[in-house]
C-alpha positions as CSV (number, residue, x, y, z in Angstrom):
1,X,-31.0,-16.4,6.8
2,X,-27.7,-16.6,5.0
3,X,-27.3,-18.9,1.6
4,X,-24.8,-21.7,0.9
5,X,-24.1,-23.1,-2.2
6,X,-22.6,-26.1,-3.5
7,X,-19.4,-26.3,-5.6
8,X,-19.3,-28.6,-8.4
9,X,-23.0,-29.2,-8.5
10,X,-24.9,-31.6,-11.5
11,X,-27.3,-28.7,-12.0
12,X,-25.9,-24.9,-12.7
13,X,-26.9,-23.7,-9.7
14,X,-27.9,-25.4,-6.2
15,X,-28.6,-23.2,-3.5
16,X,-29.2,-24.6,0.4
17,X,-32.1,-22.0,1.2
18,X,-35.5,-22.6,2.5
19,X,-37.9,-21.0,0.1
20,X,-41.1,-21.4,2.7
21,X,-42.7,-18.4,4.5
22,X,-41.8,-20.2,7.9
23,X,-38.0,-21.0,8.6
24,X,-37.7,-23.3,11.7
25,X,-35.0,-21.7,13.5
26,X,-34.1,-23.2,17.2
27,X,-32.8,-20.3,19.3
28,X,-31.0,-21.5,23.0
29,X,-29.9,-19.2,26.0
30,X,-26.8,-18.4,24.9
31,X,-27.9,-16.3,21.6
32,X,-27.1,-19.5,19.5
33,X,-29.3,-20.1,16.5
34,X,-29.6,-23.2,14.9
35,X,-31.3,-24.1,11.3
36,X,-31.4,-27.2,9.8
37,X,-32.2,-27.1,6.0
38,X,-32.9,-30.5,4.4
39,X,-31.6,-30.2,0.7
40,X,-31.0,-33.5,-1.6
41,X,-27.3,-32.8,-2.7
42,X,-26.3,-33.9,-6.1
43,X,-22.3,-33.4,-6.9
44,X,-20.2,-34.1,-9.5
45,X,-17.0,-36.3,-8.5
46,X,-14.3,-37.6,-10.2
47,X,-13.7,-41.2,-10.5
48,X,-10.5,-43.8,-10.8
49,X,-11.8,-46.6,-12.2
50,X,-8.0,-48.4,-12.7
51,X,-9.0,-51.1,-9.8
52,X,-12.2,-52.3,-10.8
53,X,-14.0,-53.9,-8.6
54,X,-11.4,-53.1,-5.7
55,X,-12.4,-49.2,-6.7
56,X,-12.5,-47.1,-3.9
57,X,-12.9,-43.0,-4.6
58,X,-13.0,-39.7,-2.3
59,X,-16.2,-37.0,-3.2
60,X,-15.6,-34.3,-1.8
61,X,-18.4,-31.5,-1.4
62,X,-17.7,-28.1,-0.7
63,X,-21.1,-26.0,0.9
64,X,-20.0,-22.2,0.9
65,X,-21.3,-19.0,1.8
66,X,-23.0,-16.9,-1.0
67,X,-22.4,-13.0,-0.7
68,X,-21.0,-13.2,2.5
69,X,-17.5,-12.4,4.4
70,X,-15.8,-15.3,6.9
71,X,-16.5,-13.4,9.5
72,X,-18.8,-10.6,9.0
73,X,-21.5,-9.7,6.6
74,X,-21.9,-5.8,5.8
75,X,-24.6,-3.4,4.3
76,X,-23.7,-1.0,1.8
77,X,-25.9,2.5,1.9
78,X,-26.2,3.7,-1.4
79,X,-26.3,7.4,0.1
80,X,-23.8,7.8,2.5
81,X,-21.5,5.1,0.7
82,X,-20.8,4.1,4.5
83,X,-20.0,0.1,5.4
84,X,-21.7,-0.5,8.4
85,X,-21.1,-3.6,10.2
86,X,-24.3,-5.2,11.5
87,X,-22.8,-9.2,12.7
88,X,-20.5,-11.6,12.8
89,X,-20.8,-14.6,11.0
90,X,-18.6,-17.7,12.0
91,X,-18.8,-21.0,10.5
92,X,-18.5,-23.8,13.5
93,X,-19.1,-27.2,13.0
94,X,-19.9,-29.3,15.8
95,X,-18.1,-32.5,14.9
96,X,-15.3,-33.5,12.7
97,X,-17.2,-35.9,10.7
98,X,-21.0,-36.3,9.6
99,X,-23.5,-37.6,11.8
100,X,-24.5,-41.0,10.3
101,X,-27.9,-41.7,11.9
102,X,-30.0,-41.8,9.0
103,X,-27.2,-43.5,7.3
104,X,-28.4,-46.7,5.5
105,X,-26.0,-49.3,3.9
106,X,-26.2,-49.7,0.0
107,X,-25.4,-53.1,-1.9
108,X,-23.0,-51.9,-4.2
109,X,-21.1,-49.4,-2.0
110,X,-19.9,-49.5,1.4
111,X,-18.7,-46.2,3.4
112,X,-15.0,-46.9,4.3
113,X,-14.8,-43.0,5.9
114,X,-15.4,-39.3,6.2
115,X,-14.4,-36.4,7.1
116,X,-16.1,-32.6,7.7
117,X,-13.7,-29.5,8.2
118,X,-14.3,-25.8,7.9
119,X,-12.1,-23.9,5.5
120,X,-11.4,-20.6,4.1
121,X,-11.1,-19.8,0.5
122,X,-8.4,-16.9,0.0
123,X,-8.8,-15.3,-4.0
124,X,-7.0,-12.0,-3.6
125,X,-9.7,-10.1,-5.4
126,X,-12.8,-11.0,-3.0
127,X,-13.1,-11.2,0.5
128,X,-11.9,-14.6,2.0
129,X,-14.9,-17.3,1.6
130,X,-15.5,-19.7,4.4
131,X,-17.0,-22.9,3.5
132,X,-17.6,-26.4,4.6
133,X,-15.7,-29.4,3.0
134,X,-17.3,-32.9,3.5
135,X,-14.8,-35.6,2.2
136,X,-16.7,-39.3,1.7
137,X,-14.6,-42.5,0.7
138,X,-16.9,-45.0,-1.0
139,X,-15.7,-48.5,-1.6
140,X,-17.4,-50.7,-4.3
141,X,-18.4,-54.4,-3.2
142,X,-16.3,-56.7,-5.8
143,X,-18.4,-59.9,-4.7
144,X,-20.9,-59.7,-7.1
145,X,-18.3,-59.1,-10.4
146,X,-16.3,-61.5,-9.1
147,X,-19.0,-64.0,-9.1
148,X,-20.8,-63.2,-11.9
149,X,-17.9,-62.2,-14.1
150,X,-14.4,-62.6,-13.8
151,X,-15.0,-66.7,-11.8
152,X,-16.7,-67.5,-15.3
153,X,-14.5,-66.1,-17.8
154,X,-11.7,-67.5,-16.5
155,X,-13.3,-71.1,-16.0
156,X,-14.2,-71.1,-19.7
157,X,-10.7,-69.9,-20.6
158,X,-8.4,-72.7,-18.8
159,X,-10.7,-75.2,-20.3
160,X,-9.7,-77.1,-23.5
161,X,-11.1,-79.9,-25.6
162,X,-8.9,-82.9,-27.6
163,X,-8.1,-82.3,-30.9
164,X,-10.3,-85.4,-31.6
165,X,-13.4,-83.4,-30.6
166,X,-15.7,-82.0,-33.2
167,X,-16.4,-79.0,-30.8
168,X,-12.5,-77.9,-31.2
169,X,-13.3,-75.0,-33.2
170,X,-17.0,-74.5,-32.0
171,X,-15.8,-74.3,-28.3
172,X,-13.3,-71.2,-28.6
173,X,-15.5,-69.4,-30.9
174,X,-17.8,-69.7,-28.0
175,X,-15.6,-68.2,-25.2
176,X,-14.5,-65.9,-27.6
177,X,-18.1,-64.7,-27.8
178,X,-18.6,-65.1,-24.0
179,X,-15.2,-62.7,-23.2
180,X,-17.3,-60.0,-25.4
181,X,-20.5,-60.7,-24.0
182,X,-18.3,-59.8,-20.3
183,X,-16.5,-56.8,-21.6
184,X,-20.0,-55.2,-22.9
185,X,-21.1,-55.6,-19.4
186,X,-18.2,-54.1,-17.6
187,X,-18.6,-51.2,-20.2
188,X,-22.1,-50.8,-19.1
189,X,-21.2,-50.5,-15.3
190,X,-18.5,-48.3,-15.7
191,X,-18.6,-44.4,-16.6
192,X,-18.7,-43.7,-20.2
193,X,-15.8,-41.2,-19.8
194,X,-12.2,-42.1,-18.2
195,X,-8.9,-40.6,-17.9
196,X,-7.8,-44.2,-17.3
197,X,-8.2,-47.5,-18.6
198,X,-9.3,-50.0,-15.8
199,X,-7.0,-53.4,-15.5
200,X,-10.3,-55.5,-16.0
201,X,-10.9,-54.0,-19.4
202,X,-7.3,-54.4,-20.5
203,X,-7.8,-58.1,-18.7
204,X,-10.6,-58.6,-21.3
205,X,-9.0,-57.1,-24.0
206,X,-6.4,-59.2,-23.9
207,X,-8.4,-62.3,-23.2
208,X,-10.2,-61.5,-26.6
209,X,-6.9,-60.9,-28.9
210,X,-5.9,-64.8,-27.1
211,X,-9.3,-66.2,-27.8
212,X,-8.9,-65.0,-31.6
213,X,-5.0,-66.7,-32.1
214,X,-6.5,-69.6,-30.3
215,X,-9.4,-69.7,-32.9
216,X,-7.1,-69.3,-35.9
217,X,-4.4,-71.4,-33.9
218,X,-7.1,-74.4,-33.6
219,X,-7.7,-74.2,-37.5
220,X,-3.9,-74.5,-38.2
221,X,-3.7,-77.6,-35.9
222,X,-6.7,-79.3,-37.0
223,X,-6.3,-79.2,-41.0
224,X,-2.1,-80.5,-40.0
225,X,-4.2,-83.0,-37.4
226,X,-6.3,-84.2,-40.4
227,X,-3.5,-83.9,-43.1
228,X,-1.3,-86.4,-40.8
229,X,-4.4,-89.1,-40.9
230,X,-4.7,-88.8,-44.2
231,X,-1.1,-89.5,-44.9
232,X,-1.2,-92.1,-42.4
233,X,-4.2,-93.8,-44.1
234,X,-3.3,-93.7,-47.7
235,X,0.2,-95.4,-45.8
236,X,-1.8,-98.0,-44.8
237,X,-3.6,-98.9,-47.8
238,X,-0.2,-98.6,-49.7
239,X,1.3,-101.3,-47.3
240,X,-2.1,-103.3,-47.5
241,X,-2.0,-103.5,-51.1
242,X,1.9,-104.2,-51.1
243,X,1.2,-107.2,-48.5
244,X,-1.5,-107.9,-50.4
245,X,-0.2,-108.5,-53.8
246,X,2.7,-110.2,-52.3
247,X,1.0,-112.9,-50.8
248,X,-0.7,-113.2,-54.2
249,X,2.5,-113.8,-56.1
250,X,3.6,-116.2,-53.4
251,X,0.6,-118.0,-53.3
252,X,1.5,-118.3,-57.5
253,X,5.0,-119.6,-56.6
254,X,3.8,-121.7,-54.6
255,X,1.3,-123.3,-56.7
C-alpha cells in the first residue's frame, strides 16, 4: 500500500499507514481498490486572532504521497540500473469537500466551510508530488465572551458614584481590578504566541490606563471637593462669629 504523509504535522513525523498484518482493502469489478485508513490527524495552523471573539481562521492540511511519482511509482534494479514501470498511480477524489457524517458540532467552534482538491507539487529537483489539500474554516462562537466578559466590563465602566460617596475611590480601584482580572482571562484563552495584537486586548489595555487616570483623577477631585467644604465651613463660622459679636455690641447699645 502506498504511504501519505502529513505536512505541517504537531509531531516530526505522521505517516497515514496501517501498521496491522491485515489491510482491509475493498476491490470492485472495475479493478478499483479502495482503503480506508483511520488516522487521528494533528496539524499545526496558523491563527489571526485580531477579531476576537468574531475569529474565524482557514487550516489547511496537506496529505501527500511519500516516495512516489503523480502518476507512476517505479523500481530501481540495482543490477541492470534499468527503471521499470510496474503502475500507475492517480490521486482521485470522489467529492470536492469532506464527507461530514461523523461530523459532530462543538461549543466553541462552528464549521462555516470546506474544501478538498487534489494538487501537484512541482520542486524542479524531484519528481512532481501529488497530494491532497483539505481547507476547513472554523468560526469561534462569541456568545459566551460576550456574556461573560465584555457585557460586564463595560457595565462596571459607565457606572459612576457622587462625589459625596465614601466608595468614590474604593469603586474604581475595584473596576480597575475587575478590567485585569478580564484581560488575564482573555490571555488565557488566546495563543501564547501572535503576530498580532487582538482589538479586545488593546480594548482592555486601554480600559486599564482610563481606570488608572480615573483613580488618580478621583483623588484630585475629592481632596479640591473636601478643600472647598472646608473653606466653606470655616466661612461660616467667620460670619457666625461676626453676626454673633455684633448682635452682642448691639444688645450693649442698646442697654
Amino acid at each position: 500500500m502506498p504511504t501519505f504523509n502529513l505536512a505541517r504535522a504537531v509531531y516530526d513525523q505522521q505517516l497515514l499507514v496501517d501498521t496491522s498484518d491485515m489491510t482491509p482493502l475493498y476491490v470492485n469489478s472495475t479493478g478499483t481498490v479502495v482503503w480506508s485508513p483511520n488516522v487521528y490527524l494533528q496539524q499545526l495552523c496558523k491563527m489571526d486572532m485580531t477579531k476576537f471573539p468574531y475569529d474565524q481562521h482557514n487550516c489547511t492540511f496537506q496529505i501527500y504521497l511519500v516516495m512516489f511519482d503523480v502518476n507512476q511509482a517505479s523500481q530501481h534494479d540495482s543490477f541492470l540500473c534499468i527503471v521499470v514501470k510496474i503502475f500507475e498511480l492517480d490521486i482521485v477524489t470522489a467529492h470536492t469537500s469532506p464527507i461530514l457524517i461523523q461530523y459532530s458540532e462543538n461549543n466553541a467552534w462552528k464549521l462555516k466551510s470546506s474544501e478538498m482538491r487534489v494538487l501537484t507539487f512541482v520542486s524542479g529537483i524531484s519528481p512532481p508530488i501529488g497530494y491532497i489539500s483539505l481547507s476547513l474554516v472554523i468560526q469561534r462562537r462569541p456568545r459566551y465572551f460576550l456574556l461573560n466578559l465584555l457585557f460586564p466590563t463595560l457595565a462596571l465602566s459607565f457606572l459612576n458614584i457622587l462625589a459625596d460617596s465614601g466608595e468614590k475611590v474604593g469603586y474604581p480601584i475595584t473596576v480597575l481590578l475587575s478590567v485585569m482580572v478580564m484581560m488575564g482571562v482573555t490571555t488565557d484563552v488566546m495563543p501564547e504566541a501572535s503576530d498580532v495584537v487582538p482589538l479586545i486586548t488593546q480594548f482592555f489595555t486601554a480600559l486599564t490606563v482610563i481606570s488608572i487616570l480615573t483613580v488618580a483623577t478621583t483623588v484630585v477631585i475629592l481632596l479640591i471637593h473636601h478643600r472647598r467644604e472646608e473653606e466653606e465651613n470655616e466661612e461660616r463660622k467667620k460670619q457666625t462669629s461676626f453676626l454673633g459679636q455684633y448682635g452682642l455690641v448691639l444688645l450693649k447699645n442698646i442697654g
